[in-house]
Backbone and ligand atoms as CSV (ligand in chain L), in Angstrom:
chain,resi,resn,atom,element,x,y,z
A,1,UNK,N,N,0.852,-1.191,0.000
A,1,UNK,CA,C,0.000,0.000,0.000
A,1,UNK,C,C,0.889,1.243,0.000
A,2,UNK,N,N,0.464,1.938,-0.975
A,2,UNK,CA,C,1.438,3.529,-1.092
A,2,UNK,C,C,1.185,4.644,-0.066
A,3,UNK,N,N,1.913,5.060,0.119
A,3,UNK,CA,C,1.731,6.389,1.464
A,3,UNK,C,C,1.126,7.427,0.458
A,4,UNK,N,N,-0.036,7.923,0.870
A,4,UNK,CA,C,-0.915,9.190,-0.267
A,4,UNK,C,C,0.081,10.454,-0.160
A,5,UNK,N,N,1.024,10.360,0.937
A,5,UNK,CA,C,1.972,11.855,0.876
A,5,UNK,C,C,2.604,11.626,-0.145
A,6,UNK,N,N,2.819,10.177,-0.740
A,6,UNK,CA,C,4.361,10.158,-1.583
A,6,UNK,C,C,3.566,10.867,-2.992
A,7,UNK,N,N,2.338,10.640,-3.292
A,7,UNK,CA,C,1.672,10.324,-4.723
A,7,UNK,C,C,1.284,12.104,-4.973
A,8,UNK,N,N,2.029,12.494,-5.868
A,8,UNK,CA,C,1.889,14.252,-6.101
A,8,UNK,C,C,1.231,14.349,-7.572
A,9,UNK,N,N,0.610,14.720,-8.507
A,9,UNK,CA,C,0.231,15.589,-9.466
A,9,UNK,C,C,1.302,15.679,-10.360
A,10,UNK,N,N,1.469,15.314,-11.379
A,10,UNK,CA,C,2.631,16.483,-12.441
A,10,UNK,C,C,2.442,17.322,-12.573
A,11,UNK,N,N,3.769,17.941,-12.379
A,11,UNK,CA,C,3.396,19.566,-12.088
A,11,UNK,C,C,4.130,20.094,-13.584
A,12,UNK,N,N,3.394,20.501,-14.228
A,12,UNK,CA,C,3.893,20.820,-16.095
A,12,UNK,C,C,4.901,21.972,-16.156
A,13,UNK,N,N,4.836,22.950,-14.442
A,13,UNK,CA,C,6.268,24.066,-14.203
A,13,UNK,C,C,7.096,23.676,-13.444
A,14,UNK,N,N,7.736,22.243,-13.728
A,14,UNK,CA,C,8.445,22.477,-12.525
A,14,UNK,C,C,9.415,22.838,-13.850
A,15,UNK,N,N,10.937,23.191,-13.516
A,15,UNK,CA,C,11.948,24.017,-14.348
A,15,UNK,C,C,11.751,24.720,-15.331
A,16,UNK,N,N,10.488,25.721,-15.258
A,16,UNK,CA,C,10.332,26.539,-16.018
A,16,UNK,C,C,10.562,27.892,-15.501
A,17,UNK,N,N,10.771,27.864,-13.985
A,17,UNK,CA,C,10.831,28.871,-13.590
A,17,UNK,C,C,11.833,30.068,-13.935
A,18,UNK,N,N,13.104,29.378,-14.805
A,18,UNK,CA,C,14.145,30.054,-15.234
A,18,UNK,C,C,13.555,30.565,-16.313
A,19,UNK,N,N,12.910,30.413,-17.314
A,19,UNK,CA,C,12.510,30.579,-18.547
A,19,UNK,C,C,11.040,31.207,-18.588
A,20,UNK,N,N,10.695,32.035,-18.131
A,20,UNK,CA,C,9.085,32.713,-17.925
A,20,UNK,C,C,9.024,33.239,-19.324
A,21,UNK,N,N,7.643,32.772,-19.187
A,21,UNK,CA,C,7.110,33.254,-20.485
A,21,UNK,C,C,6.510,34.082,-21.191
A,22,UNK,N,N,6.140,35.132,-20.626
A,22,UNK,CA,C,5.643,36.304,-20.855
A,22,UNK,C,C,6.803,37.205,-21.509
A,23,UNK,N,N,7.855,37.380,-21.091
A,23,UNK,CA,C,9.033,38.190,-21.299
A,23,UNK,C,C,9.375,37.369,-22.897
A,24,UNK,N,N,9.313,35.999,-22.789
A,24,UNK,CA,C,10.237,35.335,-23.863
A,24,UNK,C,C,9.004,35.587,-24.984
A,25,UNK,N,N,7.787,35.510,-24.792
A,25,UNK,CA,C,6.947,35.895,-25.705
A,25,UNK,C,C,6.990,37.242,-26.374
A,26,UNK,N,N,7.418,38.234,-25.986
A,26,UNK,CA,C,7.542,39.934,-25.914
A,26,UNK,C,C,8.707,39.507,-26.628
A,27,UNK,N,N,9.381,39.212,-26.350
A,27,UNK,CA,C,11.126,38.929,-27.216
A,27,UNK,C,C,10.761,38.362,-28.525
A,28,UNK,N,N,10.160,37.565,-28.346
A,28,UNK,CA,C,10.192,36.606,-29.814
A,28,UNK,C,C,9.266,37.519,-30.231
A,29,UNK,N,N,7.864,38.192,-30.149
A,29,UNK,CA,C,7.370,38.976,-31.276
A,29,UNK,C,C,8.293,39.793,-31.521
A,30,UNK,N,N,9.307,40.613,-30.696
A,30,UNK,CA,C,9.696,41.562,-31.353
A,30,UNK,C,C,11.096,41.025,-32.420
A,31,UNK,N,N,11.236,39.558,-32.443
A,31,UNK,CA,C,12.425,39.176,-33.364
A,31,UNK,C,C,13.505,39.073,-32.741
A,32,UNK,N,N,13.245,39.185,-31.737
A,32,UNK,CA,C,14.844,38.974,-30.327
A,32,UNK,C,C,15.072,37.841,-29.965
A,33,UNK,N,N,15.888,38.079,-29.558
A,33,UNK,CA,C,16.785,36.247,-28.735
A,33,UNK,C,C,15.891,36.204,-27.774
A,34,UNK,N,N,14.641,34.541,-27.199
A,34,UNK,CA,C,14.349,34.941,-25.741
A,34,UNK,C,C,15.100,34.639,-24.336
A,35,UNK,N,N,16.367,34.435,-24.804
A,35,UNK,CA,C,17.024,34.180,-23.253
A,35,UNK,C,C,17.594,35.898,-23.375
A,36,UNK,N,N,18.292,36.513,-23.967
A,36,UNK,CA,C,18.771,38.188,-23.469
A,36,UNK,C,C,17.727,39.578,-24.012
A,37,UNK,N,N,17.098,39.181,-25.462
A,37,UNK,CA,C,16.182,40.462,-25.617
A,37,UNK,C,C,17.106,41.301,-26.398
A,38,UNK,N,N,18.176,40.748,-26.826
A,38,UNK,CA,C,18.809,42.081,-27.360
A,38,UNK,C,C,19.326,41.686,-28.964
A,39,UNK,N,N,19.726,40.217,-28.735
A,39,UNK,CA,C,20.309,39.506,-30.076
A,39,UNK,C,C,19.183,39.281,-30.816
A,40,UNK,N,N,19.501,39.640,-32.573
A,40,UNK,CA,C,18.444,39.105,-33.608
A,40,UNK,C,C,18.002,37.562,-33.333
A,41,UNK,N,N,17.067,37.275,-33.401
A,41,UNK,CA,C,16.377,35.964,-33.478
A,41,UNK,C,C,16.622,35.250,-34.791
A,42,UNK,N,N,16.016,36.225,-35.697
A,42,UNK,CA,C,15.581,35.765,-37.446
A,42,UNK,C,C,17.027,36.063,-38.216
A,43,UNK,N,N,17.430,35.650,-38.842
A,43,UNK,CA,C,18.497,36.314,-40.271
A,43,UNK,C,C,17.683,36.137,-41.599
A,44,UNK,N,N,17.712,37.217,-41.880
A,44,UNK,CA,C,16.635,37.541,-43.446
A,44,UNK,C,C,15.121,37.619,-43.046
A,45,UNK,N,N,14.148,36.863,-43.391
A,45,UNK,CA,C,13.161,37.460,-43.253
A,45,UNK,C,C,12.704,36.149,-42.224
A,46,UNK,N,N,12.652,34.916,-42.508
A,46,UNK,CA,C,12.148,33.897,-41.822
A,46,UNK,C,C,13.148,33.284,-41.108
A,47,UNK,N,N,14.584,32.916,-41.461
A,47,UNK,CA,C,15.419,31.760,-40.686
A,47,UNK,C,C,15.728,32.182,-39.334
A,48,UNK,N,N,15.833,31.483,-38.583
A,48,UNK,CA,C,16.003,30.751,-36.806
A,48,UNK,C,C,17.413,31.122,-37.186
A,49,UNK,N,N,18.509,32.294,-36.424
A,49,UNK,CA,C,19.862,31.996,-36.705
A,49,UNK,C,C,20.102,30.774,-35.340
A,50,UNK,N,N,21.283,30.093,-35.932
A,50,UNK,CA,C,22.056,28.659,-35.073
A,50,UNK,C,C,21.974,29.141,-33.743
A,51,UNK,N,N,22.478,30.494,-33.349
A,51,UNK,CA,C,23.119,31.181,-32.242
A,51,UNK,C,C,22.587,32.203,-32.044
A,52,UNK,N,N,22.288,33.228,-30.750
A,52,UNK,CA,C,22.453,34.311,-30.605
A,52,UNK,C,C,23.483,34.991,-30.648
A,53,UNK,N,N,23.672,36.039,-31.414
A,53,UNK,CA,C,25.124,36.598,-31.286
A,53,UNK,C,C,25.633,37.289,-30.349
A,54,UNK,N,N,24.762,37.600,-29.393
A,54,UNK,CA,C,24.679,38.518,-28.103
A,54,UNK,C,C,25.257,37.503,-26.784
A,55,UNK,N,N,24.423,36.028,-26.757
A,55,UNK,CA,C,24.502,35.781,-25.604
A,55,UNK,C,C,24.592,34.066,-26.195
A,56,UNK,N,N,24.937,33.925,-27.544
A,56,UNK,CA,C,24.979,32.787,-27.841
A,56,UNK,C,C,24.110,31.454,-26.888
A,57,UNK,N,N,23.035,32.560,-27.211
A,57,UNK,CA,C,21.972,30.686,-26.977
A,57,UNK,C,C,21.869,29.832,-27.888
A,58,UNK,N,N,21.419,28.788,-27.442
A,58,UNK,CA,C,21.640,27.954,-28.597
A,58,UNK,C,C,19.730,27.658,-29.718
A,59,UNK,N,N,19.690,27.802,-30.443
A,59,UNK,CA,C,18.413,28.413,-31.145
A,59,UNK,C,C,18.388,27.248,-32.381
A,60,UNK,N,N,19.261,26.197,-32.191
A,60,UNK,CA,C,19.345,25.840,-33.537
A,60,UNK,C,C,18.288,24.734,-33.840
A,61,UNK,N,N,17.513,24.442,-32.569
A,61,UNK,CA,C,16.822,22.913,-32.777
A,61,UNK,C,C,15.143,23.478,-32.697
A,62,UNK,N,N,15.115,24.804,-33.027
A,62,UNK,CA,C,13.830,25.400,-32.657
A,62,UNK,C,C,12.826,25.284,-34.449
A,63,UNK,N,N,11.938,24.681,-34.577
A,63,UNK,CA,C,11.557,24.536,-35.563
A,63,UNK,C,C,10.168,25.149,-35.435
A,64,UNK,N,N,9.436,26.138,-36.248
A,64,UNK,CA,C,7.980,26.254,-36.116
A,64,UNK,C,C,7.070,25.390,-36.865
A,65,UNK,N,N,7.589,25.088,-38.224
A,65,UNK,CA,C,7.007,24.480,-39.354
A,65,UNK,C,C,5.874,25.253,-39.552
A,66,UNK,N,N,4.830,24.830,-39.789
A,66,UNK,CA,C,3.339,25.710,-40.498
A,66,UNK,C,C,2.970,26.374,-39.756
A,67,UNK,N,N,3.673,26.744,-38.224
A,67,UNK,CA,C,2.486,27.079,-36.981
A,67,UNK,C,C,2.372,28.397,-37.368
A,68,UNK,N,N,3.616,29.008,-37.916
A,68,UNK,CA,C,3.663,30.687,-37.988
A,68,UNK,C,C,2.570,31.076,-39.108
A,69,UNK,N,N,2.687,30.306,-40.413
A,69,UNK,CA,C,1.663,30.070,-41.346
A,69,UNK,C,C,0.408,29.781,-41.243
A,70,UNK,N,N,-0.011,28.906,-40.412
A,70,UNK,CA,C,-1.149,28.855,-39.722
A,70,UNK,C,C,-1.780,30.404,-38.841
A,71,UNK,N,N,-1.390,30.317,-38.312
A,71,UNK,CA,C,-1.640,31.365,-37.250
A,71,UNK,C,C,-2.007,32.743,-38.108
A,72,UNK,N,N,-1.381,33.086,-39.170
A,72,UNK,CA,C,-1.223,34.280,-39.808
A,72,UNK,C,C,-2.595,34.369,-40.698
A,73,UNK,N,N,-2.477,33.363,-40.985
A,73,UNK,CA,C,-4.192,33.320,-41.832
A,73,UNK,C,C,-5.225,33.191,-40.855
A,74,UNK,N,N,-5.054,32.451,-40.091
A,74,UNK,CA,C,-6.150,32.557,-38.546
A,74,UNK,C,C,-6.436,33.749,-38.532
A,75,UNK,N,N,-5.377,34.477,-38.281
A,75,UNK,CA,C,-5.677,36.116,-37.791
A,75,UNK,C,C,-6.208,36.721,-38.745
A,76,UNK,N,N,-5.280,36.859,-39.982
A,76,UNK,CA,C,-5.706,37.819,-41.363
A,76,UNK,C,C,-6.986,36.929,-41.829
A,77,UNK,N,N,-7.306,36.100,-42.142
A,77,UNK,CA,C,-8.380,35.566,-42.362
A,77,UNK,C,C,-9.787,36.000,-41.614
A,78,UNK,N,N,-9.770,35.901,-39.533
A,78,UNK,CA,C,-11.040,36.061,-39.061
A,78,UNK,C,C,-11.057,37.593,-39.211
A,79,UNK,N,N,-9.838,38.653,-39.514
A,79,UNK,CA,C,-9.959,40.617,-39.674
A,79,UNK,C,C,-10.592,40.618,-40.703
A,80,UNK,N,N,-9.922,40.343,-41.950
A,80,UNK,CA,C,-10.265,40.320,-43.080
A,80,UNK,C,C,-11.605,39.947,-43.878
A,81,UNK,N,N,-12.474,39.091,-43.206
A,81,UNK,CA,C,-13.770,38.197,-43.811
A,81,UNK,C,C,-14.712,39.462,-43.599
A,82,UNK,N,N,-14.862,39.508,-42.135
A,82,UNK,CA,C,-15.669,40.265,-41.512
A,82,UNK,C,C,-16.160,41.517,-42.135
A,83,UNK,N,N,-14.818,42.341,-41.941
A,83,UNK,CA,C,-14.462,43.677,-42.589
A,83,UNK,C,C,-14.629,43.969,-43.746
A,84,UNK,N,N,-14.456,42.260,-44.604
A,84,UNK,CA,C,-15.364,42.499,-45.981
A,84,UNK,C,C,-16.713,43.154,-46.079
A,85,UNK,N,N,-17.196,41.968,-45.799
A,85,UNK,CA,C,-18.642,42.106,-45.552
A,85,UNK,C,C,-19.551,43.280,-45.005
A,86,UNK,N,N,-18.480,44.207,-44.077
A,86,UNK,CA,C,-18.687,45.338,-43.585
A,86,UNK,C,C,-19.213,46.240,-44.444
A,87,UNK,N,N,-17.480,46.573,-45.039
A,87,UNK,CA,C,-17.432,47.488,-46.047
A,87,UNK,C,C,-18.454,47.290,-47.133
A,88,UNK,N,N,-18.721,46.131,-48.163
A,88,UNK,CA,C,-19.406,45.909,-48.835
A,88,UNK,C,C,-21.003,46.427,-48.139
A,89,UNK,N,N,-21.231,46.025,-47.450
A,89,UNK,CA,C,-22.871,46.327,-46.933
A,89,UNK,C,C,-23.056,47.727,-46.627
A,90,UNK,N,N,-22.045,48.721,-46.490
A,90,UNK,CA,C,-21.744,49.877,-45.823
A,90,UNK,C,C,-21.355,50.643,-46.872
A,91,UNK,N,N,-20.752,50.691,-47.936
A,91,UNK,CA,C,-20.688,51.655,-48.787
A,91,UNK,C,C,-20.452,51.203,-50.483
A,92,UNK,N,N,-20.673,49.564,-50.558
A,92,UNK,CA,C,-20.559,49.216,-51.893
A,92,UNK,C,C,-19.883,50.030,-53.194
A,93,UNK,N,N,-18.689,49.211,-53.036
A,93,UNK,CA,C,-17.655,50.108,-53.511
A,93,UNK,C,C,-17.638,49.032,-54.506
A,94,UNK,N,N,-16.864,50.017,-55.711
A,94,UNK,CA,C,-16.670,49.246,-57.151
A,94,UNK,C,C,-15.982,47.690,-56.309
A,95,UNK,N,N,-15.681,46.948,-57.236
A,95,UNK,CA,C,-15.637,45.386,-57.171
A,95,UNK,C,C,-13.955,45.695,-57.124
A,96,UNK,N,N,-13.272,46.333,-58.615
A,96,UNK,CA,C,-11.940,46.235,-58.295
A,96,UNK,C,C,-11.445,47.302,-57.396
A,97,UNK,N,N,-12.080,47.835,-57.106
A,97,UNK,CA,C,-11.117,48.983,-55.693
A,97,UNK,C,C,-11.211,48.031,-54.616
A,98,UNK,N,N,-12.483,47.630,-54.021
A,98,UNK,CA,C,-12.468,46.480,-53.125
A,98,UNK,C,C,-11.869,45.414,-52.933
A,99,UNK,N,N,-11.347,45.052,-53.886
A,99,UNK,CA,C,-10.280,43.741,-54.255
A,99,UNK,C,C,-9.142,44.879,-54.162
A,100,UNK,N,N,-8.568,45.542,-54.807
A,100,UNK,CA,C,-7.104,46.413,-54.889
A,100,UNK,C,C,-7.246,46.566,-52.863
A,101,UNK,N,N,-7.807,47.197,-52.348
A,101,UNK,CA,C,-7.563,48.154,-51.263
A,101,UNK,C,C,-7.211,46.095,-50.452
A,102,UNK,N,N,-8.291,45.346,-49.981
A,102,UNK,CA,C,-8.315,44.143,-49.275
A,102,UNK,C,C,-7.117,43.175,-49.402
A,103,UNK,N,N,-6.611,42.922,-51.223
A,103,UNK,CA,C,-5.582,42.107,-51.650
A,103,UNK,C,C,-4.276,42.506,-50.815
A,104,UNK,N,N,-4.125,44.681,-50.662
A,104,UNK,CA,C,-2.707,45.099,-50.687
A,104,UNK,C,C,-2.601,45.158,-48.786
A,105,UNK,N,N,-4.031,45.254,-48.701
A,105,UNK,CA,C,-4.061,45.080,-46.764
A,105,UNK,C,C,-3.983,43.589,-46.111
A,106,UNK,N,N,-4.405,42.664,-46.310
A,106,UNK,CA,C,-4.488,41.368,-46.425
A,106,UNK,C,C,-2.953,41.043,-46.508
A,107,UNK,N,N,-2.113,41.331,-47.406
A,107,UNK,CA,C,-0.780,40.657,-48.013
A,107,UNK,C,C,0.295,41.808,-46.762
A,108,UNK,N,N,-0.201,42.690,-46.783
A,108,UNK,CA,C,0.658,43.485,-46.105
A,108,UNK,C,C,0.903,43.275,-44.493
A,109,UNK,N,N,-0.594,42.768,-44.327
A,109,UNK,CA,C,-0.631,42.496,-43.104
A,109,UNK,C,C,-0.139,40.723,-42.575
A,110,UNK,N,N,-0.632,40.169,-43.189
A,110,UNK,CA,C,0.259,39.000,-43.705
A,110,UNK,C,C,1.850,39.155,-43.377
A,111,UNK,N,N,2.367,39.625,-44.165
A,111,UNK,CA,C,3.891,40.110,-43.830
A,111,UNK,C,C,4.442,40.302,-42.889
A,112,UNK,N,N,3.368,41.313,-42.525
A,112,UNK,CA,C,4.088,42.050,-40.555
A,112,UNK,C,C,3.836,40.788,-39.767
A,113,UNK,N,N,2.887,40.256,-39.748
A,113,UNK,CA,C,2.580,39.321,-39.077
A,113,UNK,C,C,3.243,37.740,-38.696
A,114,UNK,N,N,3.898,37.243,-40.177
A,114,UNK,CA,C,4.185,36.079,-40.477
A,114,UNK,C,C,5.756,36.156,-39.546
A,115,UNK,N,N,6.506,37.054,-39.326
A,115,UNK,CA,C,8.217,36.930,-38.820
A,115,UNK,C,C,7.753,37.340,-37.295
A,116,UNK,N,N,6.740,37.716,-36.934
A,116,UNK,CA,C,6.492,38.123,-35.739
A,116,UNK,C,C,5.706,36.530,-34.880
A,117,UNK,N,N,4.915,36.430,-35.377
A,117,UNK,CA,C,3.899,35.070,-35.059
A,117,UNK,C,C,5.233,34.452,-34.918
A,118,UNK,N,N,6.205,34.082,-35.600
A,118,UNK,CA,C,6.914,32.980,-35.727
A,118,UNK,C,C,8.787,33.213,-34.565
A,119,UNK,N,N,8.666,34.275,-34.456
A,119,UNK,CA,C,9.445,34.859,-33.313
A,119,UNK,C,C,8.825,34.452,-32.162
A,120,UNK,N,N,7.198,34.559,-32.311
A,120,UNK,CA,C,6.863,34.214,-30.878
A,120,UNK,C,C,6.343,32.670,-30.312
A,121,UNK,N,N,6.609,31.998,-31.765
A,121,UNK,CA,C,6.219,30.756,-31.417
A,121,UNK,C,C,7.637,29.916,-31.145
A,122,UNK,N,N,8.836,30.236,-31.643
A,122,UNK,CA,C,10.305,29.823,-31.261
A,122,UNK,C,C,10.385,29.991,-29.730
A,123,UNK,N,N,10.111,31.171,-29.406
A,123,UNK,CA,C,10.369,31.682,-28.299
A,123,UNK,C,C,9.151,31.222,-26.868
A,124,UNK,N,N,7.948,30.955,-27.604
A,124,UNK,CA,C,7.354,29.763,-26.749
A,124,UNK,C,C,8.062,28.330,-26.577
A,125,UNK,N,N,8.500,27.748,-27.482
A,125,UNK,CA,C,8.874,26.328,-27.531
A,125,UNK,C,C,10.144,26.434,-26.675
A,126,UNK,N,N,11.206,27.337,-27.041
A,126,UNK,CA,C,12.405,27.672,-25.906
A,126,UNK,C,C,12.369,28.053,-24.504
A,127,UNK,N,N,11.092,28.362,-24.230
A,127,UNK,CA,C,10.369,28.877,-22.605
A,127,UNK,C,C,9.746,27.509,-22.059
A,128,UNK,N,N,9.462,26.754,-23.200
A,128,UNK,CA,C,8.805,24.893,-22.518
A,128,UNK,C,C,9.892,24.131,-22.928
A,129,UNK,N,N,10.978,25.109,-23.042
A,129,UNK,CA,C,11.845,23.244,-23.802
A,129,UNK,C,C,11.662,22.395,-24.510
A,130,UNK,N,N,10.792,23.004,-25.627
A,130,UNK,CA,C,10.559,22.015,-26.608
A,130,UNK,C,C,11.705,21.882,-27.411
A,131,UNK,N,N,11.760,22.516,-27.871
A,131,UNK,CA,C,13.147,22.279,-29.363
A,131,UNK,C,C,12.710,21.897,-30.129
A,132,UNK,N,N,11.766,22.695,-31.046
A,132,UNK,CA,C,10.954,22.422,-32.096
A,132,UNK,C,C,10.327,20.803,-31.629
A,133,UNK,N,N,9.768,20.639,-31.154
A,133,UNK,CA,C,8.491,19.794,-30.999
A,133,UNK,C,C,9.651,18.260,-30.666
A,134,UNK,N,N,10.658,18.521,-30.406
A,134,UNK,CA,C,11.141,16.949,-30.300
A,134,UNK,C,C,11.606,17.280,-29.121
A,135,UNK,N,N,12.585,16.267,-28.922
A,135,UNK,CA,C,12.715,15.746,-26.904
A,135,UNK,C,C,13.502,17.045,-26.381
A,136,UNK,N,N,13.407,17.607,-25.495
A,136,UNK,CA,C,13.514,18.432,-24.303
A,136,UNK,C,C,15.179,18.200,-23.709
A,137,UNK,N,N,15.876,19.201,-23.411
A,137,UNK,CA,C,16.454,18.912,-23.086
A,137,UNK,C,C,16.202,19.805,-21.353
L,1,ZN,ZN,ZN,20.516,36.104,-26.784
């Protein structure tokens, strides 16, 4: 028979306490390293550099795959539908201005969005120790 003191819960923080996540989230949208905040995250527009150059963390096993892609149409997709439908019911505007103005806001916003989402999803997985979705170190 087991002693009920021994038998505890998994606790999903225990050694996370070094790595909080709020801060590392704020870092990674803004494209920063999340262990210092000061080193580039990205080189060019999308790549994970190996290293921080600031504080040389190690960044190299951090993979997002579609999540940043995902996420970006989530967002631009539920702004975008709506706001159609808005505008259209609200001031029925020629067909191609409505397409020109939606296509160049849509894509633009897209853009800002896609290196940011994906800064902050590295920088989640490095705050849980994931390492792009494989074993933990
Ligand atoms: Zn750093």
């Amino acid at each position: 028979m087991q002693d009920s003191q021994q038998i505890a819960p998994p606790d999903a923080t225990v050694g996370m306490e070094d790595r909080p996540l709020g801060p590392a989230l704020r870092r990674g949208w803004r494209r920063r390293c999340p262990n210092c905040g000061s080193g580039p995250m990205l080189k060019g527009y999308l790549s994970v550099r190996d290293h921080c150059p600031v504080c040389q963390e190690d960044l190299s096993q951090h993979r997002a795959d579609d999540g940043p892609a995902y996420m970006t149409i989530l967002i631009v997709g539920h702004l975008s539908a709506p706001l159609l439908g808005s505008v259209w019911m609200a001031w029925q505007p020629e067909p191609l201005v409505l397409f020109t103005i939606f296509a160049i806001g849509t894509v633009g916003l897209s853009l800002y969005l896609l290196p940011r989402l994906k800064g902050a999803m590295v920088a989640f997985q490095w705050a849980r120790r994931m390492h792009g979705f494989g074993r933990g170190i």
